[in-house]
N, C-alpha and C positions, 0 to 999 in steps of 0.2 A: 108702381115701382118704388115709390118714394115710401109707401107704407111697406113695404117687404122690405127694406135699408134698415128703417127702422126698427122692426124684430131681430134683423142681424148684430145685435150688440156686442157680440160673440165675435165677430171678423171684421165687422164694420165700425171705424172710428166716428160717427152720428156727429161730433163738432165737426169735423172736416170734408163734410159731403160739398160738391160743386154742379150746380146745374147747368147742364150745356145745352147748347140748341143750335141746330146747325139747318139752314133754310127752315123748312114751313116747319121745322122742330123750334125753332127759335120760338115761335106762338105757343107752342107748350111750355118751354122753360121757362117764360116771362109768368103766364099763369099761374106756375106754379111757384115763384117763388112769389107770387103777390100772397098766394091762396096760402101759404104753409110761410111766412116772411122768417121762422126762426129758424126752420128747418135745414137750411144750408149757408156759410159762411161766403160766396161767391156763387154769382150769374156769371157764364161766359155764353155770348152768341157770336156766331160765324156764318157771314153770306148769310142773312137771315131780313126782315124786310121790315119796313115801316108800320104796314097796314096792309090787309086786305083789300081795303078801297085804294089805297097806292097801287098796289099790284094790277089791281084791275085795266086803268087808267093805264099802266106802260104795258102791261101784254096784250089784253083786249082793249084797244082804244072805240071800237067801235061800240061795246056792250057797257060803255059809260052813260048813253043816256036810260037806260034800265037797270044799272048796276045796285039802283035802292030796291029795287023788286027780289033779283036775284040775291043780293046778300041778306035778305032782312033772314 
């Protein structure tokens, strides 16, 4: 997505892009603004979560003592 913004220079203002991320999107928006840091002037996330291994630990508390198997 962020590479087709990018050819839109034509409609698309490319200073003024914002990446948002909203739940388990919040893990793509973070990435990507780490992976592409110039690419957008602002990150917003919403309801979006700490960690993986957070998540685990509050919804599956039982699959925390294998939780290093399952995520690896």
């Amino acid at each position: 997505a962020l590479a087709y913004l990018q050819t839109r220079g034509d409609v698309i203002d490319t200073r003024r892009v914002l990446f948002f991320g909203r739940s388990l999107g919040g893990a793509v928006a973070v990435a990507t603004s780490v992976n592409h840091p110039t690419a957008a002037m602002a990150l917003m996330l919403e309801n979006t979560f700490t960690s993986i291994d957070d998540m685990v630990d509050h919804i599956f508390p039982l699959l925390s003592r294998i939780k290093r198997w399952v995520l690896r």
